[in-house]
C-alpha positions in Angstrom: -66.9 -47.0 -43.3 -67.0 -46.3 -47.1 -64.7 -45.6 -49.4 -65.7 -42.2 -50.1 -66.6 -41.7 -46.9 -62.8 -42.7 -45.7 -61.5 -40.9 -49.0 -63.4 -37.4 -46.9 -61.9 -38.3 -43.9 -58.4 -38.2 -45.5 -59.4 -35.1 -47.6 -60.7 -33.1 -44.1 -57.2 -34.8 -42.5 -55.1 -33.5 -45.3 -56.7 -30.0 -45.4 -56.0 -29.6 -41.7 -52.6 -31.4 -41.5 -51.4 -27.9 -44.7 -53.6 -25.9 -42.4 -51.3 -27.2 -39.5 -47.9 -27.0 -42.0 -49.0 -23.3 -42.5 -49.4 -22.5 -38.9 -46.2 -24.4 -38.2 -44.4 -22.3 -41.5 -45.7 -18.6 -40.1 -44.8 -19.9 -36.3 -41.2 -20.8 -37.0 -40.9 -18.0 -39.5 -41.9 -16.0 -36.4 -39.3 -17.5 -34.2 -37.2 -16.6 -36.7 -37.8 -13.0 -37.0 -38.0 -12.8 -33.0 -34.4 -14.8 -32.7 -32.9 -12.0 -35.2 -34.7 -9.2 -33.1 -32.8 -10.8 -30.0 -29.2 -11.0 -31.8 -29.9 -7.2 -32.7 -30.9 -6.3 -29.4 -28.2 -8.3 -27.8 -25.6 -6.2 -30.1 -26.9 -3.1 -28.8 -26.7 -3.6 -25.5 -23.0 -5.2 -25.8 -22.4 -1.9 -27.9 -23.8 0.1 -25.0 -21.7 -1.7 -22.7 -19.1 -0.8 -24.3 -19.6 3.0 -25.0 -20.2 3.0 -21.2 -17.0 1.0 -20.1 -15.1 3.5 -22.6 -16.7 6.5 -21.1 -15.8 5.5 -17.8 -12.6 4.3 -18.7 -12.0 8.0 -20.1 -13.7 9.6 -16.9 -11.5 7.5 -15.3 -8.2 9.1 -16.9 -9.5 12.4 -17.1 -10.0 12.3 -13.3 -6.6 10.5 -12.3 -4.9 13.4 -13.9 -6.7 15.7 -11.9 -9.5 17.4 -14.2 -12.7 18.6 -12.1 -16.1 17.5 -13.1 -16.3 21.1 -15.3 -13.4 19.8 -17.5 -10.8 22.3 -15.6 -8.4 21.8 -13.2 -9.7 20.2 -9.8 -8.5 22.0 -6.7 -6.8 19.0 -5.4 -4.5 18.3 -8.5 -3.6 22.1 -8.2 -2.7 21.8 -5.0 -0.8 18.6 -5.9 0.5 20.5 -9.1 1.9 23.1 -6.8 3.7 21.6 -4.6 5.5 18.8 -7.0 6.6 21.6 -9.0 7.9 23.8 -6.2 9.4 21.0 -4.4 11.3 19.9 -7.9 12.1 23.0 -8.6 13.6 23.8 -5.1 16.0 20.9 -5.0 17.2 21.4 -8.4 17.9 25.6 -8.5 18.0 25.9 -4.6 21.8 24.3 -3.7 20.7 24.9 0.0 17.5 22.7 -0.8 20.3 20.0 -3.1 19.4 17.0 -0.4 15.9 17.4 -0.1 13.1 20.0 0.8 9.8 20.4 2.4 6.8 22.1 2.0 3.5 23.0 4.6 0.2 22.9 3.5 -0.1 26.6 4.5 2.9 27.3 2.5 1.0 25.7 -0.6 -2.2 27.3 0.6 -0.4 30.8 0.2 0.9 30.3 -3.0 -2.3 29.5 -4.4 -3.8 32.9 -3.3 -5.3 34.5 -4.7 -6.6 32.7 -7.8 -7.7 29.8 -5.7 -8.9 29.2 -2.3 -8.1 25.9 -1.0 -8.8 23.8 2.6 -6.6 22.6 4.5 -8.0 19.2 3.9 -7.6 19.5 0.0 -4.0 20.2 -0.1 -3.4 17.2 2.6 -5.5 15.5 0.0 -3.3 16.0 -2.4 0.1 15.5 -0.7 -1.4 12.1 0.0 -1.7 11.5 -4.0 1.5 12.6 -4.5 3.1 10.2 -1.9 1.4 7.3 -3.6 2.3 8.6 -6.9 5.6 9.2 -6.9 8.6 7.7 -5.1 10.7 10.8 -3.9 7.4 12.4 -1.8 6.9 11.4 1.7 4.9 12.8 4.6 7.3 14.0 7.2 8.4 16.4 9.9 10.2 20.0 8.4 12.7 21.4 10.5 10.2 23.5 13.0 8.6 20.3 13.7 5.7 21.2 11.6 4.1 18.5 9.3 5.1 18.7 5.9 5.3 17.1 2.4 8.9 16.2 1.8 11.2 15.3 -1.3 14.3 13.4 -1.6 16.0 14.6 -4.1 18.1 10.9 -4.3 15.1 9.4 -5.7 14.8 12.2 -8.1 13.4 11.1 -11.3 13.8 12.0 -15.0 10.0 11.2 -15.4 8.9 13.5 -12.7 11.8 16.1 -13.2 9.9 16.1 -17.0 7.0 16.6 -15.8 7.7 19.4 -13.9 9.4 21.1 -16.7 6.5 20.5 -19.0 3.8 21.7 -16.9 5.6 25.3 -15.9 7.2 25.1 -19.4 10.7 25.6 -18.9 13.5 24.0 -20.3 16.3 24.0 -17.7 15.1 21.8 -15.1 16.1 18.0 -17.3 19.4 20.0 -17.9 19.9 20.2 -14.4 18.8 17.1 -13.3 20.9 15.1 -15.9 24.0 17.1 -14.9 23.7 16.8 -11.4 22.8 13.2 -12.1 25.8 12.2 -14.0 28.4 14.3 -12.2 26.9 12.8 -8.9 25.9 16.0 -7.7 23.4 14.9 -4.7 22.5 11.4 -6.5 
């Protein structure tokens, strides 16, 4: 082979070897611009994991305190409602109720008429809640032998006696409590 003729061969080699370099340059420039795309895409769907963990995370509190699917107050947490409030309210204003006192879930059915209706099965529903929510409810026997949701007032709580008071805003029912509570009065 020649000398020009090998001189061509390296000029044709070196022609396709930039042509190759350029290819190479626009292929990893495209990797690149593709790896960046992922990272962005990868963010928004970690930031749309997120926005869904948060909203279920807030569905989540909404509905443990008892807020229906319309943003007002489910029929199970007023039944709930109900009876923790009369039950409290009962042991601490009611000295023939001072030990303890029971309710029915036809006695909480009644009181809730007539601005709500409510099944049987609702209010049970919620007597359950409140057993496993707070310490002084348990499911029990009142004195006709009927089934009932019972308080002791022993286990009587500031926390729950506040609660009360705050959601039929009044402001005697702590009063009592603590004065009861310190004196001994049925604690």
């Amino acid at each position: 082979m020649s000398e020009a003729a090998l001189s061509d061969e390296i000029e044709d080699l070196r022609i396709n070897l930039n042509g190759a370099f350029a290819k190479i340059s626009a292929l990893s420039d495209e990797v690149e611009r593709l790896k960046k795309e992922k990272k962005e895409l990868e963010d928004n769907v970690e930031e749309a994991h997120q926005i869904a963990y948060n909203a279920l995370g807030a569905a989540q509190a909404v509905n443990s305190k008892g807020a229906a699917p319309d943003g007002g107050v489910s029929k199970t947490a007023r039944a709930k409602n109900t009876a923790r409030n009369e039950l409290v309210k009962r042991v601490l204003l009611d000295s023939s109720a001072a030990e303890g006192a029971s309710l029915t879930v036809g006695e909480v059915q009644t009181m809730l008429k007539p601005q709500t209706e409510v099944a049987y099965q609702t209010v049970k529903n919620g007597f359950g809640q409140l057993v496993e929510e707070w310490r002084p409810f348990r499911m029990g026997e009142n004195s006709d032998g009927k089934r009932a949701l019972k308080i002791d007032s022993r286990e009587l709580t500031q926390e729950l006696v506040g609660a009360v008071e705050v959601d039929l805003e009044r402001r005697d029912l702590t009063k009592r409590f603590m004065s009861r509570h310190t004196s001994g009065g049925g604690e």
